[in-house]
PDB file of N, CA, C and O in Angstrom:
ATOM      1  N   UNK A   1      84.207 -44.379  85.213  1.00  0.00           N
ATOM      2  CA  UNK A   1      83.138 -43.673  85.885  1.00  0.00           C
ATOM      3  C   UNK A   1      82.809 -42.365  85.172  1.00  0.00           C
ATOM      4  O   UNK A   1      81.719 -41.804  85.286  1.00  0.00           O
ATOM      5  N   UNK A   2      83.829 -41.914  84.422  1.00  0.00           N
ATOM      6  CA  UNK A   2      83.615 -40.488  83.956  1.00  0.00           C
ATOM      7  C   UNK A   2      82.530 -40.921  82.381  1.00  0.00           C
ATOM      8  O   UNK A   2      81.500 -40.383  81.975  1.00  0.00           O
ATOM      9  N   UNK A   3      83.053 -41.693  82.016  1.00  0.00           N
ATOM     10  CA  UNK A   3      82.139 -41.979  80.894  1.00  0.00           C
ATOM     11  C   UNK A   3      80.622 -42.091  81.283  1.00  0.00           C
ATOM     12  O   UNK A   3      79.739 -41.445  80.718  1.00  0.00           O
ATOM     13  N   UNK A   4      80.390 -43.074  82.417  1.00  0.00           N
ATOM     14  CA  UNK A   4      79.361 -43.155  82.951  1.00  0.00           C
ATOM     15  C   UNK A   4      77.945 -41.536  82.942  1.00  0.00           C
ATOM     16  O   UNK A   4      76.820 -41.414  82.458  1.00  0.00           O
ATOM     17  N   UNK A   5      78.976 -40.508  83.855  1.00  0.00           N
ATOM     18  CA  UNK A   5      78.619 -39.502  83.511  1.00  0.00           C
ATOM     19  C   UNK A   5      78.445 -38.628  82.620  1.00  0.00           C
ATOM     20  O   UNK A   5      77.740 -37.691  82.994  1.00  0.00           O
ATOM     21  N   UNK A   6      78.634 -38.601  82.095  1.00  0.00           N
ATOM     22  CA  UNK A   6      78.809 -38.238  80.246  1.00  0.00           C
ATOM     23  C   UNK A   6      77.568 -38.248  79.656  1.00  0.00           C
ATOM     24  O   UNK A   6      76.787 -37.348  79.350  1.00  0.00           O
ATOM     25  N   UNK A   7      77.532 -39.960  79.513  1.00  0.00           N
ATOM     26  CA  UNK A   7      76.256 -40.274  78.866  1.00  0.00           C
ATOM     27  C   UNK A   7      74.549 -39.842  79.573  1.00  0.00           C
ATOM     28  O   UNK A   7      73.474 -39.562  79.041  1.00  0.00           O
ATOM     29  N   UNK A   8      75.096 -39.997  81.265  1.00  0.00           N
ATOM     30  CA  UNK A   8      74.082 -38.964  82.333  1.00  0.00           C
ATOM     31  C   UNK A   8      73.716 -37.899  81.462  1.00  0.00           C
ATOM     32  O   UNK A   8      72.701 -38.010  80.774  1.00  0.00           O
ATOM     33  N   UNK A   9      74.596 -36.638  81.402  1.00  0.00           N
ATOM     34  CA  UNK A   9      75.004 -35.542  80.787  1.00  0.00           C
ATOM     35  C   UNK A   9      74.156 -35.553  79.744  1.00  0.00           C
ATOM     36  O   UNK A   9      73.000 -35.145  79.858  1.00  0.00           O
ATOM     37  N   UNK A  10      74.781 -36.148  78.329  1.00  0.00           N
ATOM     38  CA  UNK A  10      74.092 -36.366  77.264  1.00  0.00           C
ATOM     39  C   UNK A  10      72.728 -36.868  77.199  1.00  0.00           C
ATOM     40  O   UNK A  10      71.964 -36.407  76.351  1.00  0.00           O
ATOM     41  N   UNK A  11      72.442 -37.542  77.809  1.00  0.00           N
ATOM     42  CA  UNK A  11      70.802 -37.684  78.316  1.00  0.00           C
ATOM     43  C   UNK A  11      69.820 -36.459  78.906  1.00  0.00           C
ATOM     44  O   UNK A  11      68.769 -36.122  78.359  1.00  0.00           O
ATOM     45  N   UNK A  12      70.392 -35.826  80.192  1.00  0.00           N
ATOM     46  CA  UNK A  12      69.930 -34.458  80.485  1.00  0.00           C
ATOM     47  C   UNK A  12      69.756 -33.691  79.635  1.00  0.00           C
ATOM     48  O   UNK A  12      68.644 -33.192  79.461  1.00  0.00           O
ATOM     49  N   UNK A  13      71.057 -33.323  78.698  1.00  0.00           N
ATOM     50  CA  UNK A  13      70.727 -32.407  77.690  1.00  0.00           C
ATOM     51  C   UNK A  13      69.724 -32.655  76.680  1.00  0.00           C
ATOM     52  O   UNK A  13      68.887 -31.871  76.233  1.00  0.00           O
ATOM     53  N   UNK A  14      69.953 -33.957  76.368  1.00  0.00           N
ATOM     54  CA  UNK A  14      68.703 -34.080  75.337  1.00  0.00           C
ATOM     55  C   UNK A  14      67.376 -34.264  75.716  1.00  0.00           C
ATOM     56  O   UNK A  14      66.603 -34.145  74.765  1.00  0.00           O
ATOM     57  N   UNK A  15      66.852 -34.514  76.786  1.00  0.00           N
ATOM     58  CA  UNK A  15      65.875 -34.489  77.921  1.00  0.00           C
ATOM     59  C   UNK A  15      65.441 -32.957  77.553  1.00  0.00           C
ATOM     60  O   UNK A  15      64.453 -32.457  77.016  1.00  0.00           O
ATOM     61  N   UNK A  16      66.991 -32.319  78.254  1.00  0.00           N
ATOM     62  CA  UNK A  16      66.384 -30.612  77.951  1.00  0.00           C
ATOM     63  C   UNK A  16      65.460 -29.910  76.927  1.00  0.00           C
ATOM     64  O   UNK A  16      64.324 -29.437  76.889  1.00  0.00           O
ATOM     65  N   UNK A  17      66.908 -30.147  75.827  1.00  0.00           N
ATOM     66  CA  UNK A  17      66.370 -29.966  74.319  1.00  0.00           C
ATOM     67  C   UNK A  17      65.351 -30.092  74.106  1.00  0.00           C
ATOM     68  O   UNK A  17      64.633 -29.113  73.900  1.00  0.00           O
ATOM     69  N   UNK A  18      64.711 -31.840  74.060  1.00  0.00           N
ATOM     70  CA  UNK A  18      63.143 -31.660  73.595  1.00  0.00           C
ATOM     71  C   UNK A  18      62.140 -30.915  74.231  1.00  0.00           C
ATOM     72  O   UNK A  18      61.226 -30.356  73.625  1.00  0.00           O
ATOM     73  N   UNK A  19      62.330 -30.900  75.653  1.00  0.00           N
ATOM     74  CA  UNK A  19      61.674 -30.083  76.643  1.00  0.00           C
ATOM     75  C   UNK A  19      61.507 -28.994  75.980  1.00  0.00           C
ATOM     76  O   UNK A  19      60.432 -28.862  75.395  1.00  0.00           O
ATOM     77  N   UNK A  20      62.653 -27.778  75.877  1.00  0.00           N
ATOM     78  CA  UNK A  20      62.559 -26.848  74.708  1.00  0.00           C
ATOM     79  C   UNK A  20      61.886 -26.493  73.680  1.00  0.00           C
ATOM     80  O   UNK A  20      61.163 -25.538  73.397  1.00  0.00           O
ATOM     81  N   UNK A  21      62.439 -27.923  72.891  1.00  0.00           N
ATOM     82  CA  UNK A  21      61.412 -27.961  71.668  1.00  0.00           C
ATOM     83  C   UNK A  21      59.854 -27.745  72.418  1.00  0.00           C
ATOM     84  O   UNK A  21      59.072 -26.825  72.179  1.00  0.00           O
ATOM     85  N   UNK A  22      59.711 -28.573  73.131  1.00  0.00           N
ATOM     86  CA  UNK A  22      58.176 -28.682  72.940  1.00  0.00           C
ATOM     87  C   UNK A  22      57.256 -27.502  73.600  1.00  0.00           C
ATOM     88  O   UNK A  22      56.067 -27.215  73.459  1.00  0.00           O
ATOM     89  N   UNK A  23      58.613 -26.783  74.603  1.00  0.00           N
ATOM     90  CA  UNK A  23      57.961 -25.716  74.925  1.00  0.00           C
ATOM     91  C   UNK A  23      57.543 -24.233  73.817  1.00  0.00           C
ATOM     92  O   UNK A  23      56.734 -23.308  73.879  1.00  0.00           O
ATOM     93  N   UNK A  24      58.686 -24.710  72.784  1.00  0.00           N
ATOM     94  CA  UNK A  24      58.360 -23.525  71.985  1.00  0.00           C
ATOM     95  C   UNK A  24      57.528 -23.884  70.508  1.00  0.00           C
ATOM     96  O   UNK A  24      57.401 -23.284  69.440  1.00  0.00           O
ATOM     97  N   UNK A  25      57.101 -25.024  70.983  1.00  0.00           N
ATOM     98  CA  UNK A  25      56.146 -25.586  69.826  1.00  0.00           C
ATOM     99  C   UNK A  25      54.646 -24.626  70.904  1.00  0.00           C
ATOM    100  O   UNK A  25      54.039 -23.648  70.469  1.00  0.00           O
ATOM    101  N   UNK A  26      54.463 -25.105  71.918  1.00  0.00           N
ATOM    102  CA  UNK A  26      53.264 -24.704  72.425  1.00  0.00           C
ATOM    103  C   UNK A  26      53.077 -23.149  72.741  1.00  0.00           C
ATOM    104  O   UNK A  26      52.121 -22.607  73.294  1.00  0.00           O
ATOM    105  N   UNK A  27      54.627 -22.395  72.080  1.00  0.00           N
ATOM    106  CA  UNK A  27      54.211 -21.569  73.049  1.00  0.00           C
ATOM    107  C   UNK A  27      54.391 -20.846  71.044  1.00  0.00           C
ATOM    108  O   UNK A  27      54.296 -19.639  70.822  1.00  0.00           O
ATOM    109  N   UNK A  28      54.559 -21.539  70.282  1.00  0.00           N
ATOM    110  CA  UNK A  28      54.291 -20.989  68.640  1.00  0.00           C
ATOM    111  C   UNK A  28      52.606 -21.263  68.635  1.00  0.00           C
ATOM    112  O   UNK A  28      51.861 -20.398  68.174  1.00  0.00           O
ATOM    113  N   UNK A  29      52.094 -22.485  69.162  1.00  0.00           N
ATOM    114  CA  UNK A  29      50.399 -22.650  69.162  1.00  0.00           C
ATOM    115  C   UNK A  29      49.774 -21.755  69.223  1.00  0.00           C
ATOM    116  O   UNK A  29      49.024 -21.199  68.421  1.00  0.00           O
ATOM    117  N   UNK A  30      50.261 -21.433  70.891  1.00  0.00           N
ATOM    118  CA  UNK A  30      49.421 -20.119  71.739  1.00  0.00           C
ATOM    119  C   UNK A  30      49.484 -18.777  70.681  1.00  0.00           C
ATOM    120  O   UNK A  30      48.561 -17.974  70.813  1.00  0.00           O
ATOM    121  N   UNK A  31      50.362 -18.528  69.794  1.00  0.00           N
ATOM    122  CA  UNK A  31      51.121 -17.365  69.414  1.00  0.00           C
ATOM    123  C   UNK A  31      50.269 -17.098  68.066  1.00  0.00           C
ATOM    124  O   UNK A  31      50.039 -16.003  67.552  1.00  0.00           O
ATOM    125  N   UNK A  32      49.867 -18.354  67.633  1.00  0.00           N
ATOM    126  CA  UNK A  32      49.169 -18.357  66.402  1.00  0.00           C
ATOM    127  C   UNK A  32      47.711 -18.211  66.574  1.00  0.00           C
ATOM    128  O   UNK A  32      47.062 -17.475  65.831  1.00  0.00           O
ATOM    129  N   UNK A  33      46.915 -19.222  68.002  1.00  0.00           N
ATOM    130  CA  UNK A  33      45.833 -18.804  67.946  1.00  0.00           C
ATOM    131  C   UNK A  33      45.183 -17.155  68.445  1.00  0.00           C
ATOM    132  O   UNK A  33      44.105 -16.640  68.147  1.00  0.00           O
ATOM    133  N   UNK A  34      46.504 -16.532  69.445  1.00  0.00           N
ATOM    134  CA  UNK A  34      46.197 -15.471  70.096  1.00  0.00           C
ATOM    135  C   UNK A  34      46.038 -14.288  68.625  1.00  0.00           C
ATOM    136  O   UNK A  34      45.503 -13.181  68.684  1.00  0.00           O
ATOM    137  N   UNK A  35      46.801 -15.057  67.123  1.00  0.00           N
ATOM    138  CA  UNK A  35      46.723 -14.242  66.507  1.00  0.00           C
ATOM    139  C   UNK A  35      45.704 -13.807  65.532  1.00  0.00           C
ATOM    140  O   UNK A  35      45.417 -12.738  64.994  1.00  0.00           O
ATOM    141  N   UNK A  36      45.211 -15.149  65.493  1.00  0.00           N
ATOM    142  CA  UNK A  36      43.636 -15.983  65.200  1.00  0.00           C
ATOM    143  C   UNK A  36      42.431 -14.944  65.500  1.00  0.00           C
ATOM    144  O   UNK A  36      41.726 -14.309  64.716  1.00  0.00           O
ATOM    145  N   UNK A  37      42.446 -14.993  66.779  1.00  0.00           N
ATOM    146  CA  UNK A  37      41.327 -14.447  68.019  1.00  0.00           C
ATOM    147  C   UNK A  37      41.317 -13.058  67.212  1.00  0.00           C
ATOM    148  O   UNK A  37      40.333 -12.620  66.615  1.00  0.00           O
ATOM    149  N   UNK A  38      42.760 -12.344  67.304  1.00  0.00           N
ATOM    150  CA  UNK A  38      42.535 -10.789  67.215  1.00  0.00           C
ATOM    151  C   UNK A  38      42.236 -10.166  65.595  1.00  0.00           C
ATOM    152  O   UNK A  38      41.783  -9.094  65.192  1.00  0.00           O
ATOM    153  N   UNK A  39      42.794 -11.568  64.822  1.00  0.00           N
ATOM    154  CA  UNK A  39      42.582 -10.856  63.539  1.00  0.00           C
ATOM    155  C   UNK A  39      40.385 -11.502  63.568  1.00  0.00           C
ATOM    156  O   UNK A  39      39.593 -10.983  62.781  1.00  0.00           O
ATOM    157  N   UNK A  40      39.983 -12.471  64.476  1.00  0.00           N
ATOM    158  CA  UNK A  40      38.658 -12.658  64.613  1.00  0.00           C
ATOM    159  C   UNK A  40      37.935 -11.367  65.203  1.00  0.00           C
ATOM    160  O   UNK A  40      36.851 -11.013  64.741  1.00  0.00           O
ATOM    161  N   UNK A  41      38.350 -10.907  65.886  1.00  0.00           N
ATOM    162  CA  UNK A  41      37.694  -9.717  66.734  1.00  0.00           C
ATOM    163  C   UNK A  41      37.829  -8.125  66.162  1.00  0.00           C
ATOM    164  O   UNK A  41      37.108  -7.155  66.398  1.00  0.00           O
ATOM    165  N   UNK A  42      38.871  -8.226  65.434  1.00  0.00           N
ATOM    166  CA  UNK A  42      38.907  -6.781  64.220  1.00  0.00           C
ATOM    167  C   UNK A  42      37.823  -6.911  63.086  1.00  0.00           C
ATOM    168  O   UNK A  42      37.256  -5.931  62.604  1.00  0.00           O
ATOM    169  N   UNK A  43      37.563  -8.345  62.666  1.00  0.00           N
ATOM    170  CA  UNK A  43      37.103  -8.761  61.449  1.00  0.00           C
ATOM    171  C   UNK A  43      35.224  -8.282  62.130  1.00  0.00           C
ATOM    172  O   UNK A  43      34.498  -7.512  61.501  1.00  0.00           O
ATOM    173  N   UNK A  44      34.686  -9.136  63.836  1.00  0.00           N
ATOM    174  CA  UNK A  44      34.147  -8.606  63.828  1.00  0.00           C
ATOM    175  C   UNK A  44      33.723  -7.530  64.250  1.00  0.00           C
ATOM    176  O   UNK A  44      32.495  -7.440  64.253  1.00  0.00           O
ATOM    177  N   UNK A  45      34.289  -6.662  64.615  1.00  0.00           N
ATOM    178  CA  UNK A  45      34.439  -5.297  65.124  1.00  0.00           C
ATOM    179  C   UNK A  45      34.299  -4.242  63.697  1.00  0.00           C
ATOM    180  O   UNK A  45      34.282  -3.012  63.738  1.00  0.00           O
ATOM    181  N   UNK A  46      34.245  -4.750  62.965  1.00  0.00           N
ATOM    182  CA  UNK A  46      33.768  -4.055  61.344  1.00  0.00           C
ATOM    183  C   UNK A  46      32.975  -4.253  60.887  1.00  0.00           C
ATOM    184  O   UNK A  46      32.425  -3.470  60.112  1.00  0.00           O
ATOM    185  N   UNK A  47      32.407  -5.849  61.285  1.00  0.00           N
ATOM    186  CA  UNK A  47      31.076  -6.151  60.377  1.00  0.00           C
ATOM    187  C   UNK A  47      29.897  -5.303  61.358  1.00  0.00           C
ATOM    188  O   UNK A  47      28.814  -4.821  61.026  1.00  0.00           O
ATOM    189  N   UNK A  48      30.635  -5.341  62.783  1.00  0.00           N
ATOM    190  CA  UNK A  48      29.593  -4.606  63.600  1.00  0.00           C
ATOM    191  C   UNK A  48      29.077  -3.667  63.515  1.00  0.00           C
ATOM    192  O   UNK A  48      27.870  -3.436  63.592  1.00  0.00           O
ATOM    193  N   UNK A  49      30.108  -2.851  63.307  1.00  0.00           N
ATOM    194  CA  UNK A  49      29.672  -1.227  63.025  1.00  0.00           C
ATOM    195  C   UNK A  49      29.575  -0.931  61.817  1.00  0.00           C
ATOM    196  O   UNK A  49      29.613   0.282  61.609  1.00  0.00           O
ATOM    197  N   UNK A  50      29.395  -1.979  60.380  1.00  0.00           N
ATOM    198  CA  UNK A  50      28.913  -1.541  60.040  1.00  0.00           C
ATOM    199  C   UNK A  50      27.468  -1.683  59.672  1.00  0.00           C
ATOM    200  O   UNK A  50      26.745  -0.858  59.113  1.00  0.00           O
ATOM    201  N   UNK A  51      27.177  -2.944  60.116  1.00  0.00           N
ATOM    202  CA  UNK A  51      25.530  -3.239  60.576  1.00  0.00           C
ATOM    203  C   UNK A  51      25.027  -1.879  61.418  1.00  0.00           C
ATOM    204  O   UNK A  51      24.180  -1.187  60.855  1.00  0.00           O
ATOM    205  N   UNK A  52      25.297  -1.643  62.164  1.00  0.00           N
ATOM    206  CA  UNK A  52      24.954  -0.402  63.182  1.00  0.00           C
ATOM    207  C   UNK A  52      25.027   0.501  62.509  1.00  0.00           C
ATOM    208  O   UNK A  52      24.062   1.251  62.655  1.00  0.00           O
ATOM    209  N   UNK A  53      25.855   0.878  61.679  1.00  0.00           N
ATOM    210  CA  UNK A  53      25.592   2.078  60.980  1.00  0.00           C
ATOM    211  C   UNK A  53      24.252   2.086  60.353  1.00  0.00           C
ATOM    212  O   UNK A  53      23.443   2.972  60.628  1.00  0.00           O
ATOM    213  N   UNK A  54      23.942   0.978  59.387  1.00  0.00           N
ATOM    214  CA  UNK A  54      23.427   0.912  58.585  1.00  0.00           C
ATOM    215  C   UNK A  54      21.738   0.753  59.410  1.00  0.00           C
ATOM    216  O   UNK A  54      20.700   1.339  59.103  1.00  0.00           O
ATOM    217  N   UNK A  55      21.932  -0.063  60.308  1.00  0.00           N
ATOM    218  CA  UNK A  55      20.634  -0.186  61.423  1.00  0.00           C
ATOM    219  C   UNK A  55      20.249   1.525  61.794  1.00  0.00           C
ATOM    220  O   UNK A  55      19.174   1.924  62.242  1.00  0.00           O
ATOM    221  N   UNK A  56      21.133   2.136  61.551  1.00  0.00           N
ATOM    222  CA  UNK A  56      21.275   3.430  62.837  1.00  0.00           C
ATOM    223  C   UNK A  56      20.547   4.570  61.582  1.00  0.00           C
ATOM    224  O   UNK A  56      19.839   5.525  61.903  1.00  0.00           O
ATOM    225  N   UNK A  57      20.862   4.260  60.324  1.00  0.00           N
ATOM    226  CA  UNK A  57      19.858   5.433  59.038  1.00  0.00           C
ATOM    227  C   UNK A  57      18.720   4.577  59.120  1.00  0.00           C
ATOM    228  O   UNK A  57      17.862   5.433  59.335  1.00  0.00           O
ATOM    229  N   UNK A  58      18.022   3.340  59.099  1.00  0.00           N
ATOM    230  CA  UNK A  58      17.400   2.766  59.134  1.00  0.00           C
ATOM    231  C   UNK A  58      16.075   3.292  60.221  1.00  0.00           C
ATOM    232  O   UNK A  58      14.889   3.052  59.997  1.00  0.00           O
ATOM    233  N   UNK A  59      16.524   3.944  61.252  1.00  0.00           N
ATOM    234  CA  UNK A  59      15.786   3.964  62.850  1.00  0.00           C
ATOM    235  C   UNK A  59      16.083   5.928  62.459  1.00  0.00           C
ATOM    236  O   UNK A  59      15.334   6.792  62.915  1.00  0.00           O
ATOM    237  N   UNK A  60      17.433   6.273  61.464  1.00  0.00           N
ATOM    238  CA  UNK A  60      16.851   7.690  61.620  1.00  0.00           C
ATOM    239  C   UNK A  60      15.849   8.010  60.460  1.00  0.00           C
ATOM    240  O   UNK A  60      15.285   9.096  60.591  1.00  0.00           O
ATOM    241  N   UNK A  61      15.573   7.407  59.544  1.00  0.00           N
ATOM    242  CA  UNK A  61      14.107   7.437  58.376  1.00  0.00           C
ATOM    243  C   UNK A  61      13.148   7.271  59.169  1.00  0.00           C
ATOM    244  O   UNK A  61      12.248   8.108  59.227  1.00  0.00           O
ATOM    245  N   UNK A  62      13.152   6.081  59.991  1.00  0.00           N
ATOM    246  CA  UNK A  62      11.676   5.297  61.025  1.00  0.00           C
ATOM    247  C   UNK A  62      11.246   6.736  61.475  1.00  0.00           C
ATOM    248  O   UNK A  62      10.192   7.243  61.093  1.00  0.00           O
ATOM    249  N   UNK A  63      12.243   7.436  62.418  1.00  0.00           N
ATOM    250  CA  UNK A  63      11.689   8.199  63.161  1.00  0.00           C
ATOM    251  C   UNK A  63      11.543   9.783  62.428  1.00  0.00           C
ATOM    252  O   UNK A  63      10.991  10.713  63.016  1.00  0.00           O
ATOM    253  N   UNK A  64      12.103   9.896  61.130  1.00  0.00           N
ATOM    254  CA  UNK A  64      11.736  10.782  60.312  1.00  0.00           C
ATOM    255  C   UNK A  64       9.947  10.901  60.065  1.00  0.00           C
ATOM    256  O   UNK A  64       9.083  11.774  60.156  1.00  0.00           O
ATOM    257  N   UNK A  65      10.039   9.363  59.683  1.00  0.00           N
ATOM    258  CA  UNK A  65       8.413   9.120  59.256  1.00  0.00           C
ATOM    259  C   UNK A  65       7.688   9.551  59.961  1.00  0.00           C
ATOM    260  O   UNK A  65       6.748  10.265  59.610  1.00  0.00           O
ATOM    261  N   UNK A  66       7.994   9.165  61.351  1.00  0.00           N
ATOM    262  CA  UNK A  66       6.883   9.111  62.473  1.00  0.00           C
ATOM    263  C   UNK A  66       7.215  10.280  63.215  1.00  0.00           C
ATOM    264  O   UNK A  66       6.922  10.171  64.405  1.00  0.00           O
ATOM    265  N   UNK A  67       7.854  11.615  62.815  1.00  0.00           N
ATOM    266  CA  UNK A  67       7.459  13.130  63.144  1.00  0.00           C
ATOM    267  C   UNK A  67       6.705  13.409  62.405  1.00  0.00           C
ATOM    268  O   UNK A  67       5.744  13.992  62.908  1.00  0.00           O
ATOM    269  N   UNK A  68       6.647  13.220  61.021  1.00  0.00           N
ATOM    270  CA  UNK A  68       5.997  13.091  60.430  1.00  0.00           C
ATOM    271  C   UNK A  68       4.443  12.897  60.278  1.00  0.00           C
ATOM    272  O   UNK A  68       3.639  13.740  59.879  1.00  0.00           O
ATOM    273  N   UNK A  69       4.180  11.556  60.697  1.00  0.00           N
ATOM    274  CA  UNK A  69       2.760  11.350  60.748  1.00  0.00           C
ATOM    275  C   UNK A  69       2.753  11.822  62.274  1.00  0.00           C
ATOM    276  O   UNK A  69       1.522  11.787  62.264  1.00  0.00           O
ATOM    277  N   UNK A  70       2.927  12.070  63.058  1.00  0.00           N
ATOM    278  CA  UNK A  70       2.941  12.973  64.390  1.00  0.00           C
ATOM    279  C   UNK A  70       2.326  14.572  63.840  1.00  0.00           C
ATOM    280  O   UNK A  70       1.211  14.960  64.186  1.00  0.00           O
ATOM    281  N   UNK A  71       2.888  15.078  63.291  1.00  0.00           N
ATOM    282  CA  UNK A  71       2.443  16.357  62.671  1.00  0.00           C
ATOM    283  C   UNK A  71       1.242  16.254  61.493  1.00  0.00           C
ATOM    284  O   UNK A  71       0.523  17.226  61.260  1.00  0.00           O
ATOM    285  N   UNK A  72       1.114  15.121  60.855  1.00  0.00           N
ATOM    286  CA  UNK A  72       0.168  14.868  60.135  1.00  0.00           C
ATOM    287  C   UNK A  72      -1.285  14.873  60.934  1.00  0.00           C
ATOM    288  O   UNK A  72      -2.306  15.533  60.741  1.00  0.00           O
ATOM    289  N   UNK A  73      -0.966  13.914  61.857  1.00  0.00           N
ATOM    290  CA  UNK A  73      -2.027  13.851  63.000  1.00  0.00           C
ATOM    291  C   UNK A  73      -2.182  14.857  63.808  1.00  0.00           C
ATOM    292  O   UNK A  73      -3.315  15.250  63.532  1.00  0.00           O
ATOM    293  N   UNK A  74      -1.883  15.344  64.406  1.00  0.00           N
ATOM    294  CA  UNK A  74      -1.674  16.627  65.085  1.00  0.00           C
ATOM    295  C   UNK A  74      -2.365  17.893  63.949  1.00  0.00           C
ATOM    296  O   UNK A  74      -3.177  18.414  64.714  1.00  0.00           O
ATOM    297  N   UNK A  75      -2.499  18.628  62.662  1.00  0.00           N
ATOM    298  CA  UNK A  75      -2.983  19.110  62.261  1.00  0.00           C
ATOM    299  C   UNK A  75      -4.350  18.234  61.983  1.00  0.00           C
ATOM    300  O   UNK A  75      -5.319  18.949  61.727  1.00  0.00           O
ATOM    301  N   UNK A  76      -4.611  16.786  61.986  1.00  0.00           N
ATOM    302  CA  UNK A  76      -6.133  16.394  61.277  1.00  0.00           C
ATOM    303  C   UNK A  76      -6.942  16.600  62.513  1.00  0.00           C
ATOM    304  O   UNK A  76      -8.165  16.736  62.542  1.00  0.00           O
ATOM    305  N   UNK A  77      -5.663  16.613  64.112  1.00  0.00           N
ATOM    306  CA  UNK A  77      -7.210  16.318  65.190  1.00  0.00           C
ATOM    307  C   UNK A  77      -7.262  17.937  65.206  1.00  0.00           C
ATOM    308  O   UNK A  77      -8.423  18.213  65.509  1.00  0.00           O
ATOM    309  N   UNK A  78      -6.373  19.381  64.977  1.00  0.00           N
ATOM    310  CA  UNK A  78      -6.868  20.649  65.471  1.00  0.00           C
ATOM    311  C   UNK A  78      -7.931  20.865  63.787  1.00  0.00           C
ATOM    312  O   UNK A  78      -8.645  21.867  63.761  1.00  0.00           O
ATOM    313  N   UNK A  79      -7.946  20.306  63.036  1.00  0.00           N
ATOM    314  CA  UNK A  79      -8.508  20.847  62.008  1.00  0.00           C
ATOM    315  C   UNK A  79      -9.538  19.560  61.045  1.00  0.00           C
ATOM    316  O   UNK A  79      -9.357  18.971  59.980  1.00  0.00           O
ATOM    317  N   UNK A  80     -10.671  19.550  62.116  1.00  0.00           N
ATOM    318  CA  UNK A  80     -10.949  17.915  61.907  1.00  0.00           C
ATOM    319  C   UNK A  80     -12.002  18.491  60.616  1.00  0.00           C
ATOM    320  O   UNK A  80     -12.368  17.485  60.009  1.00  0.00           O
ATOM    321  N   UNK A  81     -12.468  19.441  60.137  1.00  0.00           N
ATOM    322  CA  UNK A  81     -12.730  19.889  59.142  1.00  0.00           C
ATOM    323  C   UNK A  81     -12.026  19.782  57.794  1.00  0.00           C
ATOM    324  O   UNK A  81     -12.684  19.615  56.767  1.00  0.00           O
ATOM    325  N   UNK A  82     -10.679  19.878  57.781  1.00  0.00           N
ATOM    326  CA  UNK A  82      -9.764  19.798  56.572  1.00  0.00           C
ATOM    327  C   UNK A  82     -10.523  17.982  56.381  1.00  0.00           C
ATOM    328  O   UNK A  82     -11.236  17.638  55.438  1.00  0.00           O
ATOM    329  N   UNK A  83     -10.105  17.097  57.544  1.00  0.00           N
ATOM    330  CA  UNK A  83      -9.953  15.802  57.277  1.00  0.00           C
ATOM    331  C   UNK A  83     -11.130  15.313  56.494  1.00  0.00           C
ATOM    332  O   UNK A  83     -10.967  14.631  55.483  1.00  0.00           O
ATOM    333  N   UNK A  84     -12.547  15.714  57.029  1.00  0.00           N
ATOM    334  CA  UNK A  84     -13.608  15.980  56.192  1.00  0.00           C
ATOM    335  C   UNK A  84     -14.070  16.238  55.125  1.00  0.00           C
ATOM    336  O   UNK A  84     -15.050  15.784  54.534  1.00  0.00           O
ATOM    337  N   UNK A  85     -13.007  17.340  54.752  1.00  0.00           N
ATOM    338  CA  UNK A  85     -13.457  17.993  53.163  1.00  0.00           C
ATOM    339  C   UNK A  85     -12.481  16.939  52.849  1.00  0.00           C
ATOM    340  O   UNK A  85     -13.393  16.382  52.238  1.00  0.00           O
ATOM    341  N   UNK A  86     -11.500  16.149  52.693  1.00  0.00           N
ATOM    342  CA  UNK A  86     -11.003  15.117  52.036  1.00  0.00           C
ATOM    343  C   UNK A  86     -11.456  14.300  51.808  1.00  0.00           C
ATOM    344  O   UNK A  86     -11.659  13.958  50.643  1.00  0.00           O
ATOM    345  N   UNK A  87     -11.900  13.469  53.084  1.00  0.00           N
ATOM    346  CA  UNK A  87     -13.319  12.396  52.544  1.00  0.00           C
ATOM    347  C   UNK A  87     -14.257  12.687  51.869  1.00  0.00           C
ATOM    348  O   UNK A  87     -14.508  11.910  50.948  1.00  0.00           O
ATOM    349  N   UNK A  88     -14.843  13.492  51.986  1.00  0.00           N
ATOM    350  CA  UNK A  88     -16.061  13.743  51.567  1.00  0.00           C
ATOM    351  C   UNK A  88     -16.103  13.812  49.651  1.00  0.00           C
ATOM    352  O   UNK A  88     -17.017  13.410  48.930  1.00  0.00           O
ATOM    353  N   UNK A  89     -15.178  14.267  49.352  1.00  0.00           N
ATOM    354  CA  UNK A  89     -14.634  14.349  47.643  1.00  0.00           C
ATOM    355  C   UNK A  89     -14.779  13.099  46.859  1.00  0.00           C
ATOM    356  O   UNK A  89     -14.431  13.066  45.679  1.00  0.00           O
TER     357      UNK A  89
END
């Protein structure tokens, strides 16, 4: 009878074991994609900002320009004479 149990035994354990195994196979998966994700989200967390940067001189020239022709316009409507003697040449 004791043998009987034994081989019980030896069955459980190896039951266990793979159990084991397979828990630390899934839990190496999880470990690899979680590492996946973050080296994905640094990677784009750089391309982001630096699009944005680059968007962000882009929109501060735009609006350089357009104080610009803001003040351009702004002197042709108080001085609609200057604008005149230009055409007129």
């Amino acid at each position: 009878m004791a043998r009987a149990g034994g081989i019980t035994n030896a069955v459980n354990v190896g039951i266990a074991v793979q159990a084991d195994w397979e828990n630390r196979e899934f839990i190496s998966h999880i470990s690899l994609n979680v590492r996946r994700l973050f080296e994905f989200l640094l990677q784009f967390e750089a391309t982001t900002k630096s699009k944005l940067a680059s968007l962000n001189e882009k929109l501060d020239t735009l609006e350089r320009r357009l104080e610009l022709l803001e003040v351009q316009v702004g002197t042709a409507s108080a001085n609609p004479s200057l604008f005149s003697k230009v055409n007129k040449t």
